[in-house]
N, C-alpha and C positions, 0 to 999 in steps of 0.2 A: 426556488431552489436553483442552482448552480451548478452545472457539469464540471467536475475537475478530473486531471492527467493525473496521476501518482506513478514515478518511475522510481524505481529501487530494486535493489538484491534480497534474494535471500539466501541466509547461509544453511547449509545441511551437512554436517560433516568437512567434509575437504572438499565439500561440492559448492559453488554460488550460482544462483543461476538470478538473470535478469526477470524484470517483469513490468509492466506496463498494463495500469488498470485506471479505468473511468467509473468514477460514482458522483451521483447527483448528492450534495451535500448543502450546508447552508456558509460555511468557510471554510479555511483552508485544515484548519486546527481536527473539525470533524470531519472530514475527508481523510487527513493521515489515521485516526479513531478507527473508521470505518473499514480502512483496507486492513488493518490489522485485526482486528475483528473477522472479518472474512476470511484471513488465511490461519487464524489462529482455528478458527468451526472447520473448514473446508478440509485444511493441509496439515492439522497439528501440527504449526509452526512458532515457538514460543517467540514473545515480542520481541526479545533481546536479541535472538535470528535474523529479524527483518532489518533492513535498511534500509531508510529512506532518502534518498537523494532530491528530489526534485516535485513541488507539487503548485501546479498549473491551472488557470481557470480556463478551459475552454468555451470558445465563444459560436 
């Protein structure tokens, strides 16, 4: 498994707010999978809310 960076928004309203999250995944495809997942269970954040900008393999 693989540590990756996931940097992105999320939107809430008139609100975006930044976010930066690490999850061990197998590439980069289920890594973005995953963070959505998480904030869709965590933050009731529907997936069309999030943005993803930026996803990194940290070494």
């Amino acid at each position: 498994m693989k540590k990756f960076e996931v940097n992105g928004k999320i939107k809430n309203g008139k609100m975006e707010k930044n976010f930066k999250k690490e999850v061990f995944s197998l590439n980069q495809n289920t890594a973005m999978e995953k963070v959505m997942n998480l904030f869709g269970s965590k933050n009731k954040v529907k997936r069309r809310h999030i943005e993803i900008n930026e996803v990194k393999e940290v070494k």
